[in-house]
PDB file with one MODEL, atoms N, CA, C and O in Angstrom:
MODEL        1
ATOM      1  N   UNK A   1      47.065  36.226 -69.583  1.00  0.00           N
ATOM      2  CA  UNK A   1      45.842  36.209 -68.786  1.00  0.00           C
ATOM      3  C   UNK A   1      45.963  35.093 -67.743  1.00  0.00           C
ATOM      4  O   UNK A   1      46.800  34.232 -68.016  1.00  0.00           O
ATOM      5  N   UNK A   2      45.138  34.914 -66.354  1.00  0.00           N
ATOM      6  CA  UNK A   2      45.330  34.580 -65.557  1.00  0.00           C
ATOM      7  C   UNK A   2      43.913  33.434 -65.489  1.00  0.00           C
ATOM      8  O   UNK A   2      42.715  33.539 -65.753  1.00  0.00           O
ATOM      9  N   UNK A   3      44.957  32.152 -64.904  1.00  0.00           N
ATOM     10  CA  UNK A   3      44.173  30.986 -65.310  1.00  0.00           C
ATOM     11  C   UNK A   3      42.956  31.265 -64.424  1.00  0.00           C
ATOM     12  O   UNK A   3      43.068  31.898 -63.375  1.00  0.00           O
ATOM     13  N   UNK A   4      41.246  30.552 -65.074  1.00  0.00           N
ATOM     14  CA  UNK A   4      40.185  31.075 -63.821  1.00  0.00           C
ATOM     15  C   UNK A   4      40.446  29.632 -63.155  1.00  0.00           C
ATOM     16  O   UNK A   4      41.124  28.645 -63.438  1.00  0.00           O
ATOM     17  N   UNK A   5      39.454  30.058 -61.998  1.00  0.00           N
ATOM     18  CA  UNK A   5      39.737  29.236 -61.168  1.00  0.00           C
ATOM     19  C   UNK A   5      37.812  28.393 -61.458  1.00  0.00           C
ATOM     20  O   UNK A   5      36.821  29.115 -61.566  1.00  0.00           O
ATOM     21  N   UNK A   6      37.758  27.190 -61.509  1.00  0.00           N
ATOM     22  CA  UNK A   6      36.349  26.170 -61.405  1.00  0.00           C
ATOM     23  C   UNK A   6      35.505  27.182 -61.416  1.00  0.00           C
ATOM     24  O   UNK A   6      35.001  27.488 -62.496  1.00  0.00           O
ATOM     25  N   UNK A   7      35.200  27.842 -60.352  1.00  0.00           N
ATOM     26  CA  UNK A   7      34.062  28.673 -60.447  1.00  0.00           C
ATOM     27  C   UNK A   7      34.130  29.501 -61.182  1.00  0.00           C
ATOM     28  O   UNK A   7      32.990  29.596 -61.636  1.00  0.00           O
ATOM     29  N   UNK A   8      34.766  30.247 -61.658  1.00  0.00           N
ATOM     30  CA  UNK A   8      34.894  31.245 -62.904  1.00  0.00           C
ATOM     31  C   UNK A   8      35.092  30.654 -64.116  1.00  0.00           C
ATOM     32  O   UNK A   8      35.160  31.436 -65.065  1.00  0.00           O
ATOM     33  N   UNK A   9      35.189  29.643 -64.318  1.00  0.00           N
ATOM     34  CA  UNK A   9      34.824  28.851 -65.467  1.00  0.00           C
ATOM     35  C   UNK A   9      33.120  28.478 -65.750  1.00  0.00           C
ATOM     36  O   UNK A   9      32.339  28.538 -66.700  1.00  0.00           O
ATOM     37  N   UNK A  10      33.081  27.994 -64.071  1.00  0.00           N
ATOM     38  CA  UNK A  10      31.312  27.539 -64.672  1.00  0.00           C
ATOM     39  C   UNK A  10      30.342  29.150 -64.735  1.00  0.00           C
ATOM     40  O   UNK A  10      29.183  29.196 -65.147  1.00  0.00           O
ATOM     41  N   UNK A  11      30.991  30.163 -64.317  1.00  0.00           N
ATOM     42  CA  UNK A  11      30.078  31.475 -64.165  1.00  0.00           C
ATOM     43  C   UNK A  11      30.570  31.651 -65.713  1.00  0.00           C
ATOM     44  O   UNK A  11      29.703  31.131 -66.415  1.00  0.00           O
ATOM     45  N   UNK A  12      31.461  32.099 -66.397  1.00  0.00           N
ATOM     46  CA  UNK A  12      32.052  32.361 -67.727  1.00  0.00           C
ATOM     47  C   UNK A  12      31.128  30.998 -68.910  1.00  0.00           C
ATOM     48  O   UNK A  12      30.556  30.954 -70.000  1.00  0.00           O
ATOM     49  N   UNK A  13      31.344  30.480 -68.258  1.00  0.00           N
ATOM     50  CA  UNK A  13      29.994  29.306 -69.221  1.00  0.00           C
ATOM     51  C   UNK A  13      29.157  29.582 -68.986  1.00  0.00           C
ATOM     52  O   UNK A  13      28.678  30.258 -69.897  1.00  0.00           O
ATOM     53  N   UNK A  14      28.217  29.432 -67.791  1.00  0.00           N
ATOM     54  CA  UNK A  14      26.769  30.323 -67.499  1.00  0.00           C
ATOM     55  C   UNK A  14      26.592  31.319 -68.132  1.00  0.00           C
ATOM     56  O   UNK A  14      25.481  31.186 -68.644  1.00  0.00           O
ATOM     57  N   UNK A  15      27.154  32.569 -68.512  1.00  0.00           N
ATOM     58  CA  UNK A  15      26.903  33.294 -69.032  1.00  0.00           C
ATOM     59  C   UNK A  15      26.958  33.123 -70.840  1.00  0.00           C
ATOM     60  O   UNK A  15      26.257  33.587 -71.739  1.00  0.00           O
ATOM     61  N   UNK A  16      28.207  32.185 -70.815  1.00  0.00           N
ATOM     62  CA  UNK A  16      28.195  32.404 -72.389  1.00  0.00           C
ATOM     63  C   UNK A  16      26.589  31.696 -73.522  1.00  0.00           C
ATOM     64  O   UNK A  16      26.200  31.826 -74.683  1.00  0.00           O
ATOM     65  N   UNK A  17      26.112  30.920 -72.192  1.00  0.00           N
ATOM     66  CA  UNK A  17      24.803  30.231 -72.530  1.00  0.00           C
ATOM     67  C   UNK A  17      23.874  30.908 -72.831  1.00  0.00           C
ATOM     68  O   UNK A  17      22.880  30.666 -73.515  1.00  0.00           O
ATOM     69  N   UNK A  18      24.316  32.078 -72.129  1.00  0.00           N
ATOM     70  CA  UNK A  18      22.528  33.498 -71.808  1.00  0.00           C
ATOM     71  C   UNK A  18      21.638  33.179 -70.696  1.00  0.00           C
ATOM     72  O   UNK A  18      20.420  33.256 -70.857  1.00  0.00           O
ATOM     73  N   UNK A  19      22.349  32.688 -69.142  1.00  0.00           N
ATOM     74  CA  UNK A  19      21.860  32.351 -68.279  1.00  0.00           C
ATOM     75  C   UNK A  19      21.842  33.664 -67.371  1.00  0.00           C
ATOM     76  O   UNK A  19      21.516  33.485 -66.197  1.00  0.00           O
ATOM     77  N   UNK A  20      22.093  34.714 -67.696  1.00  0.00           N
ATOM     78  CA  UNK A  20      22.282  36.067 -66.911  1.00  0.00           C
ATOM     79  C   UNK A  20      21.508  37.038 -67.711  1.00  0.00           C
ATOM     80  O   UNK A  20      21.348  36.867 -68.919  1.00  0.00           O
ATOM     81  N   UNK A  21      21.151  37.782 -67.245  1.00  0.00           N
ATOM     82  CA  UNK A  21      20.010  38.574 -67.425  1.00  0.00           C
ATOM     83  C   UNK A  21      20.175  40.590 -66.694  1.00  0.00           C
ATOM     84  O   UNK A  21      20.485  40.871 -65.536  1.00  0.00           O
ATOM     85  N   UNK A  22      19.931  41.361 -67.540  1.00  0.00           N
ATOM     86  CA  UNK A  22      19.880  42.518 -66.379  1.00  0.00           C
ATOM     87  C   UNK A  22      19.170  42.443 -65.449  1.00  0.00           C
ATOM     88  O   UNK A  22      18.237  41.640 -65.426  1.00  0.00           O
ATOM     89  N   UNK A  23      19.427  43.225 -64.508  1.00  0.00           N
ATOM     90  CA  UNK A  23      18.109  43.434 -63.677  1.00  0.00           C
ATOM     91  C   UNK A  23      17.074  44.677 -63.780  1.00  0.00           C
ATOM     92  O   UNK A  23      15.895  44.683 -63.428  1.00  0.00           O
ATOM     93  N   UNK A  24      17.813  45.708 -64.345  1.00  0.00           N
ATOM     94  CA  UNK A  24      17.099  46.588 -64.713  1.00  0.00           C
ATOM     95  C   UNK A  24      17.347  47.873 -63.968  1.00  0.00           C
ATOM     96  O   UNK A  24      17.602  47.831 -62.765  1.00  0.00           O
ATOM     97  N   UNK A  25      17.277  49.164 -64.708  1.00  0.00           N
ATOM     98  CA  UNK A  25      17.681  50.107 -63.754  1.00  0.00           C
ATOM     99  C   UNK A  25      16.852  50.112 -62.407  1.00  0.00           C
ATOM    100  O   UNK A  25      17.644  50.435 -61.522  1.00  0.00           O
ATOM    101  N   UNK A  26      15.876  49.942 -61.991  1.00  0.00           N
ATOM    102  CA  UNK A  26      15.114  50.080 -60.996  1.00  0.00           C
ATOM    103  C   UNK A  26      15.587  49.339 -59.653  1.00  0.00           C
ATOM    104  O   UNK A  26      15.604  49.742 -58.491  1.00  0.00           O
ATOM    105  N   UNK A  27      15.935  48.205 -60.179  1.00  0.00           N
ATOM    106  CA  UNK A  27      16.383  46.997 -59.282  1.00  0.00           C
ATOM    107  C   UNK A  27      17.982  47.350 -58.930  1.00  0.00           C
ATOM    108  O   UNK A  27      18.565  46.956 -57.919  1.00  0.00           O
ATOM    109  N   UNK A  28      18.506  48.102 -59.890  1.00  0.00           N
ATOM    110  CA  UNK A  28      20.498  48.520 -60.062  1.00  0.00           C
ATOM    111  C   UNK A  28      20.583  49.459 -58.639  1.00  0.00           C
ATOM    112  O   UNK A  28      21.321  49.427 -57.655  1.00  0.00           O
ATOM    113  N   UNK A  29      19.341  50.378 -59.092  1.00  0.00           N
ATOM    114  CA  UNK A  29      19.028  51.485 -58.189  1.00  0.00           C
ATOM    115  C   UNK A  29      18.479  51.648 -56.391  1.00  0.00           C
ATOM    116  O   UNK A  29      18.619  52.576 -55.594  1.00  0.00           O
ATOM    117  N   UNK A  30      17.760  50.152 -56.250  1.00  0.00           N
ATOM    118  CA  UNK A  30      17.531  50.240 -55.274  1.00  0.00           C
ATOM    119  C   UNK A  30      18.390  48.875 -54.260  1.00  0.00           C
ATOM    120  O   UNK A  30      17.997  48.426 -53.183  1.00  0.00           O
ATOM    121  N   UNK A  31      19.237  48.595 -54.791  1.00  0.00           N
ATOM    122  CA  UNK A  31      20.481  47.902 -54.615  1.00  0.00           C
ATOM    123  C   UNK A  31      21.989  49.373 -54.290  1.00  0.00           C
ATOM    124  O   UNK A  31      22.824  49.367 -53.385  1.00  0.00           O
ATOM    125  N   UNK A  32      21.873  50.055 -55.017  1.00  0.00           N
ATOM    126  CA  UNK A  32      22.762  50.793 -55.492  1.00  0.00           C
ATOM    127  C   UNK A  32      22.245  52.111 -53.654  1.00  0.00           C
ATOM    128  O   UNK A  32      22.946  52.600 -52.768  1.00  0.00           O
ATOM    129  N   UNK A  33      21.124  52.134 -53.873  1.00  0.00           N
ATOM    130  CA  UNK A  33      20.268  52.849 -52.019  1.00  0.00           C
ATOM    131  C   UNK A  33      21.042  52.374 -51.138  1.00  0.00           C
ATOM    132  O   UNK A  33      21.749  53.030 -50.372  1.00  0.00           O
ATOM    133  N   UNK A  34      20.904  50.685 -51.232  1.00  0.00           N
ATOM    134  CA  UNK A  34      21.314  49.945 -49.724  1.00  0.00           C
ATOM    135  C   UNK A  34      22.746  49.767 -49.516  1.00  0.00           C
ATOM    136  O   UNK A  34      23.375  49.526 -48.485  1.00  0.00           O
ATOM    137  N   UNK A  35      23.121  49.936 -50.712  1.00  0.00           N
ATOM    138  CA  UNK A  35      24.576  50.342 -50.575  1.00  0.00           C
ATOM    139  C   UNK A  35      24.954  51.569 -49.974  1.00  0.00           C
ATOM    140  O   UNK A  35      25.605  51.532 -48.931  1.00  0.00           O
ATOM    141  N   UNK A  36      24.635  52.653 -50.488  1.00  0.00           N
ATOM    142  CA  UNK A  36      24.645  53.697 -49.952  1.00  0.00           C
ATOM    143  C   UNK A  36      24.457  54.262 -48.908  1.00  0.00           C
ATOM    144  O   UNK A  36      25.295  55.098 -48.571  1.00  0.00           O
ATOM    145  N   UNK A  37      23.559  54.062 -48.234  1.00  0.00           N
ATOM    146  CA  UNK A  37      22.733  53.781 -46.399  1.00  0.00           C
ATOM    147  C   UNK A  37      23.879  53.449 -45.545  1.00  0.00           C
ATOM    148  O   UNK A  37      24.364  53.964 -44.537  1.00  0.00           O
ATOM    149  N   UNK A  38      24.384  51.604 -46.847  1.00  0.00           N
ATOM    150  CA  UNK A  38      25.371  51.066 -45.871  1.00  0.00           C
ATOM    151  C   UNK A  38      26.517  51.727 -45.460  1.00  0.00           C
ATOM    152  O   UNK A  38      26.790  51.748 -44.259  1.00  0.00           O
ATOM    153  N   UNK A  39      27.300  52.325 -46.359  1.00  0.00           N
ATOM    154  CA  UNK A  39      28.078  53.000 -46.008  1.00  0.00           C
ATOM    155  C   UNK A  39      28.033  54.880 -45.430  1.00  0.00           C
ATOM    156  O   UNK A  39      29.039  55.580 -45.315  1.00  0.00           O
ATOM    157  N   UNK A  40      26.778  55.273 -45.186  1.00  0.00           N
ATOM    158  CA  UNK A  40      26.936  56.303 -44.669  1.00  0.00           C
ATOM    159  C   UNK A  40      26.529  56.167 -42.815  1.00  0.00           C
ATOM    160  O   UNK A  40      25.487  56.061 -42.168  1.00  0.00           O
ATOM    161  N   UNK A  41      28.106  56.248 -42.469  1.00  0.00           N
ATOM    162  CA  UNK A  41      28.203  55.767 -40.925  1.00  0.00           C
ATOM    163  C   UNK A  41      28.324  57.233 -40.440  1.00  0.00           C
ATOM    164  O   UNK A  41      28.939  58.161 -40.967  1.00  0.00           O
ATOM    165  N   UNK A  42      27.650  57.214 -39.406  1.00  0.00           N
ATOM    166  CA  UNK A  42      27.576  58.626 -38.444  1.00  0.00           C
ATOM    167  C   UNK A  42      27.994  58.315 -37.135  1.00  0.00           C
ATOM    168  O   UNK A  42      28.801  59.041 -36.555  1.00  0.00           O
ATOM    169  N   UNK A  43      27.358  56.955 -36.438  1.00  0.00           N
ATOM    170  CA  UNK A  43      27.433  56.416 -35.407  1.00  0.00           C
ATOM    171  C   UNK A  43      28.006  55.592 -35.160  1.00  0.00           C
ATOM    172  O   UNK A  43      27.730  54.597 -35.830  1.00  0.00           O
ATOM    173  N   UNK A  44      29.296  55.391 -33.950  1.00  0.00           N
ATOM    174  CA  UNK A  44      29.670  53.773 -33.654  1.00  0.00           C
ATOM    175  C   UNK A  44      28.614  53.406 -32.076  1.00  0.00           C
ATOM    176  O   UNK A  44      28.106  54.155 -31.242  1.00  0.00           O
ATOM    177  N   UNK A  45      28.640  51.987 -32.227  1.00  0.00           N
ATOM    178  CA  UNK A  45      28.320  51.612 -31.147  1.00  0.00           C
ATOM    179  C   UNK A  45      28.387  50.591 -30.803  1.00  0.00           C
ATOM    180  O   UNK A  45      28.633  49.862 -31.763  1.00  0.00           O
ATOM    181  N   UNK A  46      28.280  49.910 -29.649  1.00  0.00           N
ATOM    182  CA  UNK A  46      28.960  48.624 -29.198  1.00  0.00           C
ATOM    183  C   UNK A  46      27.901  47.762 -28.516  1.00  0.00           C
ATOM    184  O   UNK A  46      26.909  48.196 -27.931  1.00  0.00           O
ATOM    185  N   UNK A  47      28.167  46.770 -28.635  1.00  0.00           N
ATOM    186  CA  UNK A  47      26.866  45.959 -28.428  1.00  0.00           C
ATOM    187  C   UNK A  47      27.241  44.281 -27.830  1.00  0.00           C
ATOM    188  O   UNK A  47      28.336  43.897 -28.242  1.00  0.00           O
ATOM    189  N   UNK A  48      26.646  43.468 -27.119  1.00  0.00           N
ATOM    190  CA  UNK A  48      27.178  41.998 -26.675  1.00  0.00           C
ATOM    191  C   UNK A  48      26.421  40.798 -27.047  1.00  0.00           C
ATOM    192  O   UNK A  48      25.473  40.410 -26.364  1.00  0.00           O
ATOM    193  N   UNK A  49      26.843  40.158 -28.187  1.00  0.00           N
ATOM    194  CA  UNK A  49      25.620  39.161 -28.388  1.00  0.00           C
ATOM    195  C   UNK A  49      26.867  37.914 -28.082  1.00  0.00           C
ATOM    196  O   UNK A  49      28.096  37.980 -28.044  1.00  0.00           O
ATOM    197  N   UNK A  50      25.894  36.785 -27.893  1.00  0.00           N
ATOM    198  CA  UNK A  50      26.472  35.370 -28.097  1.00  0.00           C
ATOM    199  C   UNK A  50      27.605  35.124 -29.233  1.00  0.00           C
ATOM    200  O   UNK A  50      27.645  35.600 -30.367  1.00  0.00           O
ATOM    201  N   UNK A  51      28.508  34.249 -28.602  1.00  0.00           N
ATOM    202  CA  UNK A  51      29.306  33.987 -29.387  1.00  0.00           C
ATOM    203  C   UNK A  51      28.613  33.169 -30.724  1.00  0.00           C
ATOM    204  O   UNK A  51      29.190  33.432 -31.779  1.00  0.00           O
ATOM    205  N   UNK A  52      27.519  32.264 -30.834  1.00  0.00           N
ATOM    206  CA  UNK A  52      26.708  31.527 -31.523  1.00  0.00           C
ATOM    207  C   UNK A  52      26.213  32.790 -32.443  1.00  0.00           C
ATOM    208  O   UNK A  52      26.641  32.864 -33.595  1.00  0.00           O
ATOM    209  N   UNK A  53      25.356  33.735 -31.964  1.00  0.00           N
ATOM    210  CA  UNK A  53      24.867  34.576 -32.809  1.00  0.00           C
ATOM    211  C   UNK A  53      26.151  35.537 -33.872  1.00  0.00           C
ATOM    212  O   UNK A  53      26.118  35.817 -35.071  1.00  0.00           O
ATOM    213  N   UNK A  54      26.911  35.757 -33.092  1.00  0.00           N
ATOM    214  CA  UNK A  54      27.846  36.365 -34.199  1.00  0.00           C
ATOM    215  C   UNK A  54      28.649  35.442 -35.106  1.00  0.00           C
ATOM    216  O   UNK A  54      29.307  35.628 -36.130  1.00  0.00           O
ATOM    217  N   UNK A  55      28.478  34.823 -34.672  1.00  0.00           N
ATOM    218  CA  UNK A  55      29.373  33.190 -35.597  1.00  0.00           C
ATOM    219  C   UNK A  55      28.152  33.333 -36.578  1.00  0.00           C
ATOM    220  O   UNK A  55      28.495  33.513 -37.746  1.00  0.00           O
ATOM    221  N   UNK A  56      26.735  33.289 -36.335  1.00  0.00           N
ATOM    222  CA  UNK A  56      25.766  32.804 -37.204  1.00  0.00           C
ATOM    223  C   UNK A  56      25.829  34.113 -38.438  1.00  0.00           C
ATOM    224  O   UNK A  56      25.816  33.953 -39.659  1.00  0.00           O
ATOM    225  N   UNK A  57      25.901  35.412 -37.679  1.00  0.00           N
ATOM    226  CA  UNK A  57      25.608  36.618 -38.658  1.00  0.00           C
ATOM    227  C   UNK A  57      26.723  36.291 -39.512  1.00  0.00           C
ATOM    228  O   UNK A  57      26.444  36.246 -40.711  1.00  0.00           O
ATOM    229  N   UNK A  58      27.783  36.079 -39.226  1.00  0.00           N
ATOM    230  CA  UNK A  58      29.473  35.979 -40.099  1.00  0.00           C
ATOM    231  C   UNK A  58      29.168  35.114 -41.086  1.00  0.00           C
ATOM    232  O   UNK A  58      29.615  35.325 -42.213  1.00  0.00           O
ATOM    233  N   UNK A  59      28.070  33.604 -40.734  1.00  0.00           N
ATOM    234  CA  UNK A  59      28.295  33.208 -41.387  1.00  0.00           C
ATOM    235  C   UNK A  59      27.464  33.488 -43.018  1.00  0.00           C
ATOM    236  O   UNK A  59      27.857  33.228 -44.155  1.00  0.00           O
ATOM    237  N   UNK A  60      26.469  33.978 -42.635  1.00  0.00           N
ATOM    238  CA  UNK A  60      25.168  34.837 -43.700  1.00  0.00           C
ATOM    239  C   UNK A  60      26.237  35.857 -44.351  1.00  0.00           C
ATOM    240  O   UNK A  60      26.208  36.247 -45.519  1.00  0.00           O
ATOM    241  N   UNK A  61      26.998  36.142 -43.563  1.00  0.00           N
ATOM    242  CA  UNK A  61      27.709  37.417 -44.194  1.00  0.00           C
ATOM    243  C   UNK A  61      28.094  36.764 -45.135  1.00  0.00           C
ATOM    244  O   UNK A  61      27.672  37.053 -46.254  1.00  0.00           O
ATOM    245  N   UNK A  62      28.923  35.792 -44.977  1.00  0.00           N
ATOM    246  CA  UNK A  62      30.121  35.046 -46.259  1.00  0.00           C
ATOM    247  C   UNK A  62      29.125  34.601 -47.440  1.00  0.00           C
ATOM    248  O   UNK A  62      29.396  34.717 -48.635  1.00  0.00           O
ATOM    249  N   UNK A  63      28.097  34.148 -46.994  1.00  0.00           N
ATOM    250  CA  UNK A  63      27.524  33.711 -48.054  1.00  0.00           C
ATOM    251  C   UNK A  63      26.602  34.422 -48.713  1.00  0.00           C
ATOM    252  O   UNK A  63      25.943  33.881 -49.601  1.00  0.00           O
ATOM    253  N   UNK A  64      26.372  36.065 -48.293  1.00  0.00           N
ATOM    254  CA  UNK A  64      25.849  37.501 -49.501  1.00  0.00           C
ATOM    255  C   UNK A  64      27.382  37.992 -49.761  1.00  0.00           C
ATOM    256  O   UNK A  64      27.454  39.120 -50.248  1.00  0.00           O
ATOM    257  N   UNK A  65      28.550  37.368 -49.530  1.00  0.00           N
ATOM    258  CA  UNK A  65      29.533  38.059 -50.058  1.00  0.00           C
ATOM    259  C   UNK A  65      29.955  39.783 -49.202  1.00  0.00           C
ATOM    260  O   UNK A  65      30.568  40.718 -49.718  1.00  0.00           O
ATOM    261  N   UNK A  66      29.475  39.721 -48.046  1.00  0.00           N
ATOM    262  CA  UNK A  66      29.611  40.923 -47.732  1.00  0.00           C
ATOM    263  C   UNK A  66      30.168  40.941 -46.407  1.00  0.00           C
ATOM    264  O   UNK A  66      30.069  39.904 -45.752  1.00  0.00           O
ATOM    265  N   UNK A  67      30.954  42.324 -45.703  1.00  0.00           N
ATOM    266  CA  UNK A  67      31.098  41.973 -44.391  1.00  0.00           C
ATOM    267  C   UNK A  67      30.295  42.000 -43.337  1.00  0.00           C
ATOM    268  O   UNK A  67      29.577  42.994 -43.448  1.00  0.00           O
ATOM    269  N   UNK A  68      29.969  41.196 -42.022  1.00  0.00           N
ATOM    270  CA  UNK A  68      29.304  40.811 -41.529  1.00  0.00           C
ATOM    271  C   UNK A  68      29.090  42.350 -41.000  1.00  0.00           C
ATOM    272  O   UNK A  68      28.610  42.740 -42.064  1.00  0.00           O
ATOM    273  N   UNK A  69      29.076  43.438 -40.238  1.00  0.00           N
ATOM    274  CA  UNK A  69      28.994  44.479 -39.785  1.00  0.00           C
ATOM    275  C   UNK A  69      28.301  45.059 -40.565  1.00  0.00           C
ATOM    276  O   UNK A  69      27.374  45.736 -40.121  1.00  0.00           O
ATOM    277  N   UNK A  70      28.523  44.979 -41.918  1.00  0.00           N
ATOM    278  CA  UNK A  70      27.057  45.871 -43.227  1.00  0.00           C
ATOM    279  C   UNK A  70      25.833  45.280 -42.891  1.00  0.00           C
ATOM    280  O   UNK A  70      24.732  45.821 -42.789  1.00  0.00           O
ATOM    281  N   UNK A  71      26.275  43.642 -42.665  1.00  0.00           N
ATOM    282  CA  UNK A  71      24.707  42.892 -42.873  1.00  0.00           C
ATOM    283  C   UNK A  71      24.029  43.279 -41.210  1.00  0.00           C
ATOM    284  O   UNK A  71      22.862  43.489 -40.880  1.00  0.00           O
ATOM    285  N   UNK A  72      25.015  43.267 -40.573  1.00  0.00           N
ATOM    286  CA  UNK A  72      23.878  44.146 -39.502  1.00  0.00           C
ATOM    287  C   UNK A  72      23.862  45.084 -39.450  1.00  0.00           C
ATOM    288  O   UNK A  72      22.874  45.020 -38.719  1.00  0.00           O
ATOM    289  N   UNK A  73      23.998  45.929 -39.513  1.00  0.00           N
ATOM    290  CA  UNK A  73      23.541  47.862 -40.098  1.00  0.00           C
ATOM    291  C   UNK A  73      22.565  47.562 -40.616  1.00  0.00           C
ATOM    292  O   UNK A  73      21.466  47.934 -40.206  1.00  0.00           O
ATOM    293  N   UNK A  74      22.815  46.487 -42.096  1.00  0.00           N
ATOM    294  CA  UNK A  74      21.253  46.668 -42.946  1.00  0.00           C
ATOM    295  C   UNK A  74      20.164  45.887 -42.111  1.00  0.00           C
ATOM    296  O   UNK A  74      18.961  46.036 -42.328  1.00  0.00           O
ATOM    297  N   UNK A  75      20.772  44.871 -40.945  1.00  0.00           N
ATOM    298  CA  UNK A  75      19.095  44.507 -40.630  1.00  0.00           C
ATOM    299  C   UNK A  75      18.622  45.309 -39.518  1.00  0.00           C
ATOM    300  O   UNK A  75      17.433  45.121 -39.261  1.00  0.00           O
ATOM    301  N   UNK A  76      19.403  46.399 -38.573  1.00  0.00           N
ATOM    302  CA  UNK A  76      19.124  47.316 -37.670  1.00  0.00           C
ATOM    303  C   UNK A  76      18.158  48.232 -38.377  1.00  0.00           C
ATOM    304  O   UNK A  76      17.062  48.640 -37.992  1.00  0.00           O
ATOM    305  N   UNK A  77      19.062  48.550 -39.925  1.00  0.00           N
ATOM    306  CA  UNK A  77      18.055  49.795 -40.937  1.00  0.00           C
ATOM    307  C   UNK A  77      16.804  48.806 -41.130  1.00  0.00           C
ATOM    308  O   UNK A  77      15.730  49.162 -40.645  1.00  0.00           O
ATOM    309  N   UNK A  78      16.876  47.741 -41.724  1.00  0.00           N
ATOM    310  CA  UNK A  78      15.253  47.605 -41.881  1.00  0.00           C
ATOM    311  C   UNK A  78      14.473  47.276 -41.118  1.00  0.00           C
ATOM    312  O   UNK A  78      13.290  47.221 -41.453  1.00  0.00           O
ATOM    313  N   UNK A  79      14.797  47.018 -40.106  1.00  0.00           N
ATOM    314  CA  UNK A  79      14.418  46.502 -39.027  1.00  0.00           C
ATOM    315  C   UNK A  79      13.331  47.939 -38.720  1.00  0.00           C
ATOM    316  O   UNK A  79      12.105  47.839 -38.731  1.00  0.00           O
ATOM    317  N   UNK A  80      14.157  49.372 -38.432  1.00  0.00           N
ATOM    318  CA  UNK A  80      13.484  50.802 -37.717  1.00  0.00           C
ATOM    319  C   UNK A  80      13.192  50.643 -39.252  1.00  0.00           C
ATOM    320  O   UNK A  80      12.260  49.839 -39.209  1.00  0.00           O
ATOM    321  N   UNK A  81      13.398  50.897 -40.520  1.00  0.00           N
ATOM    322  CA  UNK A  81      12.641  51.038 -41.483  1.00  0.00           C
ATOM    323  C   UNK A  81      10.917  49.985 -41.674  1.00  0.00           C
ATOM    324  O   UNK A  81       9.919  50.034 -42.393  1.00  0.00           O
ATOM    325  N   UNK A  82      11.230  49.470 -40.988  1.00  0.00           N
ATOM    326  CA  UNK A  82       9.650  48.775 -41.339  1.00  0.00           C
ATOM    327  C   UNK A  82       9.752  47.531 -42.319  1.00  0.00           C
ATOM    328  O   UNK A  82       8.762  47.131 -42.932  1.00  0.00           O
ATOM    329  N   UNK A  83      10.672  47.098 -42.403  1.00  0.00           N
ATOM    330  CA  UNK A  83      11.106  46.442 -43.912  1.00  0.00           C
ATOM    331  C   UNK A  83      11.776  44.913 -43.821  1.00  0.00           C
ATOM    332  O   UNK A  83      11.908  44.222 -44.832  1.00  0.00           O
ATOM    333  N   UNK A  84      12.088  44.571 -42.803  1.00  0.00           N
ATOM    334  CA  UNK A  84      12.707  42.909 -42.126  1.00  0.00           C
ATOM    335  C   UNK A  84      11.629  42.735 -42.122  1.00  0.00           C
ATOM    336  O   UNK A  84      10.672  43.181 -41.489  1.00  0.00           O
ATOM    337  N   UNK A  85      11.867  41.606 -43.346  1.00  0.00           N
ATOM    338  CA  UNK A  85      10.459  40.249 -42.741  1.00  0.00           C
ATOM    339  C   UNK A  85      10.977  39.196 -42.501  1.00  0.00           C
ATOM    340  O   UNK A  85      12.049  38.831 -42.982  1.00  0.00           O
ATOM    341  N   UNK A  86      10.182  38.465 -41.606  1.00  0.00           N
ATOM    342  CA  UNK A  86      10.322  37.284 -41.286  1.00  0.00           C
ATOM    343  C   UNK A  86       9.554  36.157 -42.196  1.00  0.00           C
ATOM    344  O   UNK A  86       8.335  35.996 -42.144  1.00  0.00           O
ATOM    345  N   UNK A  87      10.567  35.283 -43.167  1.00  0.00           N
ATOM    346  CA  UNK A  87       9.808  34.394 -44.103  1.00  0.00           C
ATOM    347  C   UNK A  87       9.256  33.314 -43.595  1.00  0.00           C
ATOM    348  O   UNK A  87       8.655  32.541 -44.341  1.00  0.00           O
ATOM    349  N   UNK A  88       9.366  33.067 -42.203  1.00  0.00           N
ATOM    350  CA  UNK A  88       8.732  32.118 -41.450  1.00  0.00           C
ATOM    351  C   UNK A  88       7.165  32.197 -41.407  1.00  0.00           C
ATOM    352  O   UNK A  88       6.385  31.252 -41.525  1.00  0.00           O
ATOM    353  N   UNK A  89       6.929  33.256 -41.253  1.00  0.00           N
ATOM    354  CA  UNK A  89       5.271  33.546 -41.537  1.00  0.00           C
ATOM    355  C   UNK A  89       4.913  33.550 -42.879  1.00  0.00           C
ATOM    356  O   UNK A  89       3.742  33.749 -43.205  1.00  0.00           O
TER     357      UNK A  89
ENDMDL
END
């Protein structure tokens, strides 16, 4: 077996504590949607933002673990979905 690395040690302890929890089918499921959405591409399209703003989306990306191009699809989708909030208000 392959040595973990720090963080997979403290997640492998976190858990062995009972610090993880399901979420529940409901929550699996509507996770399991936005996945799905994400990857059903029909359309390309091209677009010009600031070098600052795409540096900024990349960097949100790295830190949901995802690639930056999903995380904007999903905020274009919620955005026409009705569903981006702004936690500033």
């Amino acid at each position: 077996m392959a040595k973990l690395t720090k963080e997979e040690r403290e997640i492998e302890s976190s858990f062995a504590r009972g610090e993880w929890k399901s979420v529940g089918k409901s929550e699996f499921r509507r996770y399991q949607s936005y996945v799905r959405e994400s990857l059903q591409k029909s359309k390309r399209i091209n677009i010009r933002i600031s070098p600052r703003d795409l540096e900024g989306m990349q960097q949100k990306a790295l830190e949901e673990g995802i690639p930056y191009q999903t995380l904007m699809a999903s905020v274009i989708h919620k955005f026409v979905a009705g569903r981006l909030v702004d936690k500033r208000v």
